[in-house]
KELUMKE-105077 format. One record per atom (N, C-alpha, C): residue number from 0; residue in three letters; atom name; x, y, z. Coordinates in steps of 0.001 Angstrom, whole numbers, padded with zeros to 6 digits. Example, Ala and Ser with C-alpha at 12.3 -4.5 7.8 and 13.67 -1.06 7.14 Angstrom:
2
   n res atom      c1      c2      c3
   0 ala    N  013190 -005690  007800
   0 ala   CA  012300 -004500  007800
   0 ala    C  013200 -003300  007800
   1 ser    N  012850 -002250  007080
   1 ser   CA  013670 -001060  007140
   1 ser    C  012900  000030  007870
***
This chain:
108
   n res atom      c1      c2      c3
   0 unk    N  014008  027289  046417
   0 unk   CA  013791  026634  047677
   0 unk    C  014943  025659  047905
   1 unk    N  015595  025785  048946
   1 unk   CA  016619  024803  049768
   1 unk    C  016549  023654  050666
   2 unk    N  016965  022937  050579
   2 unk   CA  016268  022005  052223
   2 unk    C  017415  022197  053018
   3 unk    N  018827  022848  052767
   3 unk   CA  019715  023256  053694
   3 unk    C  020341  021915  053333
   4 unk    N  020627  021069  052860
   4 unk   CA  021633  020047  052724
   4 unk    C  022425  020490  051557
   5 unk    N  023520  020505  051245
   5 unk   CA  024358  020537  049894
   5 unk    C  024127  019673  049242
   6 unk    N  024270  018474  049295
   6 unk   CA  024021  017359  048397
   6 unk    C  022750  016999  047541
   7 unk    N  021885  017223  048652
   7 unk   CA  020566  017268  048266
   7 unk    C  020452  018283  047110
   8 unk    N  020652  019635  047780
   8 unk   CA  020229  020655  046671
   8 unk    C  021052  020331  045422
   9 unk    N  022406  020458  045824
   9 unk   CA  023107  019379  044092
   9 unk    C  022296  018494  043470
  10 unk    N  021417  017543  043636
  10 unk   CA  021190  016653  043143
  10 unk    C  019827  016895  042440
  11 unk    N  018792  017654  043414
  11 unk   CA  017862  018140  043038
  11 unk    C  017687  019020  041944
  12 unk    N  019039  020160  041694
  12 unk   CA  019460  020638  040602
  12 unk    C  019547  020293  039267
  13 unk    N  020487  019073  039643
  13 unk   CA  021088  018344  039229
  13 unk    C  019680  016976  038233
  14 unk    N  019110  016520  038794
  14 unk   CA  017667  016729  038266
  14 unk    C  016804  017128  037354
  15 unk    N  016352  018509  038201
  15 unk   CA  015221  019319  037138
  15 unk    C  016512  019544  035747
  16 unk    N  017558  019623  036475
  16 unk   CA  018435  020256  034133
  16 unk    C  018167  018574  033419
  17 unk    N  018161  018026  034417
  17 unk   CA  018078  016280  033511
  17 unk    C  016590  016315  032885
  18 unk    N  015512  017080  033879
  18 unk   CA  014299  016689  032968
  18 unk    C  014190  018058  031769
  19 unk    N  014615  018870  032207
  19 unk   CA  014511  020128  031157
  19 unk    C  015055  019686  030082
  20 unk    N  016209  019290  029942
  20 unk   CA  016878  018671  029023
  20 unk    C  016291  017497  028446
  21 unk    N  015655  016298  029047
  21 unk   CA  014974  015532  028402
  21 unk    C  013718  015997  027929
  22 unk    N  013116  016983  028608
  22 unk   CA  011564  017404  027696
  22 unk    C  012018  018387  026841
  23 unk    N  013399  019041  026796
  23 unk   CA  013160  019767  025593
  23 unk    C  013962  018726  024507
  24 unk    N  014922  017499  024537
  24 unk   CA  015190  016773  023583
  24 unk    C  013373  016087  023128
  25 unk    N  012501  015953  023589
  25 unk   CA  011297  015049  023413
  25 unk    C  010710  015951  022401
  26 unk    N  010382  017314  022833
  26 unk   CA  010113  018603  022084
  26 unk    C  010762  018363  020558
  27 unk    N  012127  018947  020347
  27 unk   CA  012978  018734  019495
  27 unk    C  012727  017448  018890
  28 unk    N  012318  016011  018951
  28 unk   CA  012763  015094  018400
  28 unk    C  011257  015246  017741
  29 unk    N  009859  015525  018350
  29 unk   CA  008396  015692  018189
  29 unk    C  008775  016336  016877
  30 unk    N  009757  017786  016951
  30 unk   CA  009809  018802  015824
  30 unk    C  010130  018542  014468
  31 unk    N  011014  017817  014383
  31 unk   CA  011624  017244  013605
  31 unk    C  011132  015938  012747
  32 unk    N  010494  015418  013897
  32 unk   CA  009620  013884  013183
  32 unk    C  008518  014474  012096
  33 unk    N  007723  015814  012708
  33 unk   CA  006784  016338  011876
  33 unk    C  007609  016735  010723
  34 unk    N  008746  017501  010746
  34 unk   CA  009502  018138  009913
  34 unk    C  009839  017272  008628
  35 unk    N  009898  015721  009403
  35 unk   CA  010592  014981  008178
  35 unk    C  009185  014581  007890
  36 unk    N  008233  014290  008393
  36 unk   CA  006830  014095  007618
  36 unk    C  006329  015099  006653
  37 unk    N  006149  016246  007115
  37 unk   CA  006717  017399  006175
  37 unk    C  007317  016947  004573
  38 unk    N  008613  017389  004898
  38 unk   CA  009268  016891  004275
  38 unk    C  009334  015828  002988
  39 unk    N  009005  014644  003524
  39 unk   CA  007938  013963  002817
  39 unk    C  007077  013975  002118
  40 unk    N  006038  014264  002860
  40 unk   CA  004840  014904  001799
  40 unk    C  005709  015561  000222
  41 unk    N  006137  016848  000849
  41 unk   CA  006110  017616 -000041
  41 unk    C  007155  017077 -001007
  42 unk    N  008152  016000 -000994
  42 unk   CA  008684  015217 -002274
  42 unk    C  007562  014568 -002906
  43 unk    N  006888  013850 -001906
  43 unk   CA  005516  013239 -002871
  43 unk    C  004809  013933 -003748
  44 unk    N  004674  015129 -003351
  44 unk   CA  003825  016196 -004252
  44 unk    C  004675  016819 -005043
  45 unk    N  005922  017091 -005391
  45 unk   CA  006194  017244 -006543
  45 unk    C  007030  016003 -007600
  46 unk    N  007099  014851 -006529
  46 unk   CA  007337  013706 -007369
  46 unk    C  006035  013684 -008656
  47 unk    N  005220  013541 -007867
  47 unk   CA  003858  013754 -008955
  47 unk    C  003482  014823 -009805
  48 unk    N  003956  016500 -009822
  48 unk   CA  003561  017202 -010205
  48 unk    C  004859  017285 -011455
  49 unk    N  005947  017072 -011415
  49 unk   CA  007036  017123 -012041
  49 unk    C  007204  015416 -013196
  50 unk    N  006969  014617 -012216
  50 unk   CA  006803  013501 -012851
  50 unk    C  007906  012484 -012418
  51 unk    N  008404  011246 -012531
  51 unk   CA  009463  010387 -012184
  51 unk    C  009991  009765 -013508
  52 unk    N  011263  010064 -013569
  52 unk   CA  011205  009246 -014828
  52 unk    C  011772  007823 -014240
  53 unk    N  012008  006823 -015208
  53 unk   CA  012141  005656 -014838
  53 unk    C  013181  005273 -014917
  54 unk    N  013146  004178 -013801
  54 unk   CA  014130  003297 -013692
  54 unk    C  014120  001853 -013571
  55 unk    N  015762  001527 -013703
  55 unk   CA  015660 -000448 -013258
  55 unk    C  014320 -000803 -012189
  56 unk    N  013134 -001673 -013196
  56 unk   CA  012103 -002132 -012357
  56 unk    C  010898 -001351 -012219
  57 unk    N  011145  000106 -012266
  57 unk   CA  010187  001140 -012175
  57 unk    C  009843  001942 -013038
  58 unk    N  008198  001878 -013896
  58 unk   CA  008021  003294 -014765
  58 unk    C  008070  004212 -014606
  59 unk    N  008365  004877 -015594
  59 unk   CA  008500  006747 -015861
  59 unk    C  006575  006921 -015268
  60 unk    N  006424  007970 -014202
  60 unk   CA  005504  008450 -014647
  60 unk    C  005341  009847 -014669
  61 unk    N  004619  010329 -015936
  61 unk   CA  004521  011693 -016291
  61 unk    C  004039  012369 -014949
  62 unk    N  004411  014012 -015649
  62 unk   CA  004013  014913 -014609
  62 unk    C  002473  015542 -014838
  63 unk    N  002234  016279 -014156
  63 unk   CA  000441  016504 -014090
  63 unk    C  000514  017741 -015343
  64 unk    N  001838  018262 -015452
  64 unk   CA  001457  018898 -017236
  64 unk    C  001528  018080 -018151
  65 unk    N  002392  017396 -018391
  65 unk   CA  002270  016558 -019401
  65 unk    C  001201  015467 -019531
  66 unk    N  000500  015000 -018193
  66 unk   CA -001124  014307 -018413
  66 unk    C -001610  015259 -019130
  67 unk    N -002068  016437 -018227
  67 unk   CA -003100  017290 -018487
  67 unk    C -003115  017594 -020526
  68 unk    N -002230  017727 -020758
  68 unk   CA -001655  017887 -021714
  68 unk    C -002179  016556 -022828
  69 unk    N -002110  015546 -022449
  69 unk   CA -002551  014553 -023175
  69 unk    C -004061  014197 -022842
  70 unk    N -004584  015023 -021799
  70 unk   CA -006148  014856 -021802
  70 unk    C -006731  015526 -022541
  71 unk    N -006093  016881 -022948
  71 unk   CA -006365  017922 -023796
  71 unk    C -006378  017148 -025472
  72 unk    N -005382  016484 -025989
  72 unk   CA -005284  016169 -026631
  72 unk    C -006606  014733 -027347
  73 unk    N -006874  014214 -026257
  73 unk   CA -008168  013089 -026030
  73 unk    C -009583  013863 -026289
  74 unk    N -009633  014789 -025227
  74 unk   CA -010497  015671 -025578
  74 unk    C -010902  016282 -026807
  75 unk    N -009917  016957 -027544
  75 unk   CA -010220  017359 -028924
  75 unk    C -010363  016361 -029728
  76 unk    N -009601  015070 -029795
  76 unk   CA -010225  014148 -030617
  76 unk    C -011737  013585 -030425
  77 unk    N -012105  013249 -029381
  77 unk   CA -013887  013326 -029136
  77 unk    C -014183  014003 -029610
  78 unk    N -014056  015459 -029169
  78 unk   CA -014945  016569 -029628
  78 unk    C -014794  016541 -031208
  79 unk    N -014147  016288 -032216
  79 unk   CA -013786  016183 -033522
  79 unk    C -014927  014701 -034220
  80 unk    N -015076  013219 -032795
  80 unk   CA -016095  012667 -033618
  80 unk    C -017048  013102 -033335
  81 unk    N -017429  013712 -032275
  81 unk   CA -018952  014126 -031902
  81 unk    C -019903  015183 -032606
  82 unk    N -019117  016372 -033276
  82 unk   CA -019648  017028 -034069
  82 unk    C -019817  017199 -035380
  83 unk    N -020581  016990 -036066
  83 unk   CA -020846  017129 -037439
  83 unk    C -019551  017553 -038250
  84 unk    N -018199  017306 -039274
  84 unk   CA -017568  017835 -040179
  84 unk    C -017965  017648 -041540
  85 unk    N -016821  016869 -042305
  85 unk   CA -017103  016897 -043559
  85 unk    C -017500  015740 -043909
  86 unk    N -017589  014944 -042606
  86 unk   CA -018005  013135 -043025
  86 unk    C -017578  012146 -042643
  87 unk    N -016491  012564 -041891
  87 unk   CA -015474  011742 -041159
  87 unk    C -016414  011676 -040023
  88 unk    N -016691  011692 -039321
  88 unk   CA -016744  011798 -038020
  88 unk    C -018092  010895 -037489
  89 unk    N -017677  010232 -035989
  89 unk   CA -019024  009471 -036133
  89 unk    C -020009  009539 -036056
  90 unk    N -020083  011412 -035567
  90 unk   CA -021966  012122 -035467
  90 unk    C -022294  012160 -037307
  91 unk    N -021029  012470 -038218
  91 unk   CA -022019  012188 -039748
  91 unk    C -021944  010770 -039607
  92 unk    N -021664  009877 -039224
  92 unk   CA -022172  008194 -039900
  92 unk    C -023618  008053 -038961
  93 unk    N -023627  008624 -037925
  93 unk   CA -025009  008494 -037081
  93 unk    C -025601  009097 -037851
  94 unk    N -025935  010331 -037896
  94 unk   CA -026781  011508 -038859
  94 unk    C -027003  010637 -040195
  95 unk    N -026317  009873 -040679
  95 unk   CA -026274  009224 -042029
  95 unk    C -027075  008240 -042087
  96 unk    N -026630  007279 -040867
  96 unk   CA -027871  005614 -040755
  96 unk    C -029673  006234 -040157
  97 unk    N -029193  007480 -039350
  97 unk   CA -030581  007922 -039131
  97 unk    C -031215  008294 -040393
  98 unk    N -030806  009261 -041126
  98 unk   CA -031453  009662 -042236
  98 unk    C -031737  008291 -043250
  99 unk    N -031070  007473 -042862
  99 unk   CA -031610  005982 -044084
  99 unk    C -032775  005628 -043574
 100 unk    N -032830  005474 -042252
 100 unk   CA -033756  004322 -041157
 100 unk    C -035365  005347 -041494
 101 unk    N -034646  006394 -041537
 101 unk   CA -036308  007642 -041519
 101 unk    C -036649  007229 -043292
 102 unk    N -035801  007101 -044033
 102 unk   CA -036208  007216 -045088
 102 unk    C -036884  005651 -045680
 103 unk    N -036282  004718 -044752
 103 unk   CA -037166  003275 -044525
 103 unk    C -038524  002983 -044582
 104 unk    N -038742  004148 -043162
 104 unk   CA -039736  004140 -042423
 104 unk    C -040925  004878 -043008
 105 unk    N -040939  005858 -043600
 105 unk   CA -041412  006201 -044746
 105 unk    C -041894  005778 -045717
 106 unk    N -040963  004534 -046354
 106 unk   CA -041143  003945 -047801
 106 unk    C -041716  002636 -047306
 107 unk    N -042140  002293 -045990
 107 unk   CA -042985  001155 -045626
 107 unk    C -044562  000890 -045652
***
């Protein structure tokens, strides 16, 4: 559509490329902001999964294998006092003061 002036239609042109151009820079800058949020995230998530080691001011912290890895290790030591072995352990010193306390209780 024309209004029959030159100038006009120049300018009007001249215009809509100014807003096309500004809504697709707004677009583009939207894209990118997510991109670097993005972005982001996903250093955070393998900062943590890999681990950080340390620096001036800041601890090392391990990665989620090497926790996991030392929970494993926690774990089997519980499980080692909790079940009955050769005597070590603190289910035989329980099993042991019980069997005294019954044998108390008995001789009363």
């Amino acid at each position: 559509m024309t209004t029959g002036i030159p100038g006009l239609d120049n300018a009007a042109a001249v215009a809509a490329a100014v807003a096309a151009l500004g809504g697709a820079l707004a677009l583009l800058y939207r894209w990118t902001r997510s991109l670097r949020q993005f972005r982001r995230r996903m250093t955070h998530f393998f900062d943590d999964w890999f681990g950080v080691e340390g620096r001036p001011g800041v601890p090392e912290r391990p990665g989620v294998m090497q926790r996991l890895s030392s929970l494993e290790e926690k774990a089997a030591d519980i499980k080692h006092e909790v079940r009955p072995n050769s005597g070590s352990s603190l289910r035989d010193a329980v099993d042991r003061v019980d069997a005294r306390t019954a044998h108390l209780d008995k001789s009363e």
